[in-house]
C-alpha positions as CSV (number, residue, x, y, z in Angstrom):
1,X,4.1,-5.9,-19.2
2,X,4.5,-9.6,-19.0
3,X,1.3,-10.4,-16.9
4,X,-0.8,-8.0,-18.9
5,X,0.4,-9.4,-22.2
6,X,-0.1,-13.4,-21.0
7,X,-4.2,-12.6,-19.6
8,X,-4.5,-10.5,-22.9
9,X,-3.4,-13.5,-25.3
10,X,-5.3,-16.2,-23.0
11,X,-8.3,-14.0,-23.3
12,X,-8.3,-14.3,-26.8
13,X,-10.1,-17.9,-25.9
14,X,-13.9,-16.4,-25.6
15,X,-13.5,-14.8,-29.1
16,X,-14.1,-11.3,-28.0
17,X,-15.6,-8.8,-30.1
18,X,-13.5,-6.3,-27.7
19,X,-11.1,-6.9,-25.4
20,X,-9.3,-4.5,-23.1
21,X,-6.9,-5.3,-20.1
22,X,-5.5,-2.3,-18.0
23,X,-3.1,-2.6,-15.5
24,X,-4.4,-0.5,-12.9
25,X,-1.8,-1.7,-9.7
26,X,0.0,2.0,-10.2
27,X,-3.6,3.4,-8.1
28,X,-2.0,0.3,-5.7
29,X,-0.1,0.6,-2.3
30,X,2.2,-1.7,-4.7
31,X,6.3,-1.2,-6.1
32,X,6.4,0.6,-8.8
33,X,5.9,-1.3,-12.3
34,X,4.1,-4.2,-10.6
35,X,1.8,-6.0,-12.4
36,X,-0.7,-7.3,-9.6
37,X,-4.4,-5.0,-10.3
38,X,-5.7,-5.7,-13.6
39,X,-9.4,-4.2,-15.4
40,X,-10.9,-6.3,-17.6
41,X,-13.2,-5.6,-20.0
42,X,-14.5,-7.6,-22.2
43,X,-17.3,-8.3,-25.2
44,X,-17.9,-11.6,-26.3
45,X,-21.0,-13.5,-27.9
46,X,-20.1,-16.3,-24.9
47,X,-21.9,-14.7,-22.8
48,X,-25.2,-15.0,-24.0
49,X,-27.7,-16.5,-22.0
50,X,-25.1,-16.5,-19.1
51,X,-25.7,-15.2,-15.6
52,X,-22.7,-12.6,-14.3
53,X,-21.0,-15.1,-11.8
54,X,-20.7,-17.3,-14.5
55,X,-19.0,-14.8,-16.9
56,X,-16.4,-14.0,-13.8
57,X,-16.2,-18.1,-13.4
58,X,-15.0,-18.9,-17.2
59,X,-12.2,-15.9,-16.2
60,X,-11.3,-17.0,-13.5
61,X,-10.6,-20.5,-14.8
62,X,-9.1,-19.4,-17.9
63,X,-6.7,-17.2,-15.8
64,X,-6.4,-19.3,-12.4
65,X,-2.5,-20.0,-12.9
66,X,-1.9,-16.2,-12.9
67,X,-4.7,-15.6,-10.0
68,X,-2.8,-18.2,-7.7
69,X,0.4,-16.4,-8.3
70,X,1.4,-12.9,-9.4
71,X,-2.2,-11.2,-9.8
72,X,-3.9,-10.2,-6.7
73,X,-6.9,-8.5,-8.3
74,X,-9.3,-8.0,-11.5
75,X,-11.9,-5.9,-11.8
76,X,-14.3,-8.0,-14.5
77,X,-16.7,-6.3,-16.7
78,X,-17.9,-8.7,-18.9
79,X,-20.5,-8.0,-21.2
80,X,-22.4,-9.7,-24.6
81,X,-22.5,-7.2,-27.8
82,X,-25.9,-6.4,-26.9
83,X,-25.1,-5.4,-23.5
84,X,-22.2,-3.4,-24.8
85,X,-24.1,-1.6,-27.7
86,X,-27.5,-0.5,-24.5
87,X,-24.1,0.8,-22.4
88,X,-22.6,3.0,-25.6
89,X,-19.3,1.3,-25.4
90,X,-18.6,2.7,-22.0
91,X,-16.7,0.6,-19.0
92,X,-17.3,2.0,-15.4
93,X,-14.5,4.3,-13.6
94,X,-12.3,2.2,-11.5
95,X,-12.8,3.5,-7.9
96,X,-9.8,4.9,-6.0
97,X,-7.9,2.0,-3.7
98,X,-8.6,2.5,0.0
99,X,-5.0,0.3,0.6
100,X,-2.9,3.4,0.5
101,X,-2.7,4.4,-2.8
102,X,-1.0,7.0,-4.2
């Protein structure tokens, strides 16, 4: 739980409102207990005002030493508390990998 626990605590940088990082590399053609396939969801006031691929492009920065190394993959849904309250606090279903999966 190393990777999960280092984006988690660097994540805490936007000031979420809600934060939630699943390790989803299990549904992964990956060894078992790898840490490589992360969800992201997050809530923060940030993102006000801000266009989607810019949302994904403050991540990406404030995670781009674990993106050039260890973590192949994030799912990113990044929202503002407003967006978050229309959606009823629900995150979309991670699709199943076509890699070879379990």
């Amino acid at each position: 739980m190393k990777w999960q626990a280092l984006i988690e605590e660097k994540l805490q940088a936007l000031t979420p409102e809600y934060v939630q990082v699943e390790n989803e590399s299990h549904r992964h053609n990956v060894p078992e207990n790898s840490e490589t396939h992360f969800k992201v969801t997050l809530v923060s006031e940030r993102f006000e005002g801000m266009m989607p691929v810019k949302r994904h492009q403050q991540l990406y920065a404030l995670l781009a030493d674990e993106l050039s190394g260890p973590v192949h993959a994030l799912a990113l849904h990044l929202y503002t508390p407003l967006e978050w309250q229309a959606r009823g606090g629900e995150r979309p279903a991670s699709p199943d990998c076509r890699g070879g999966g379990q």
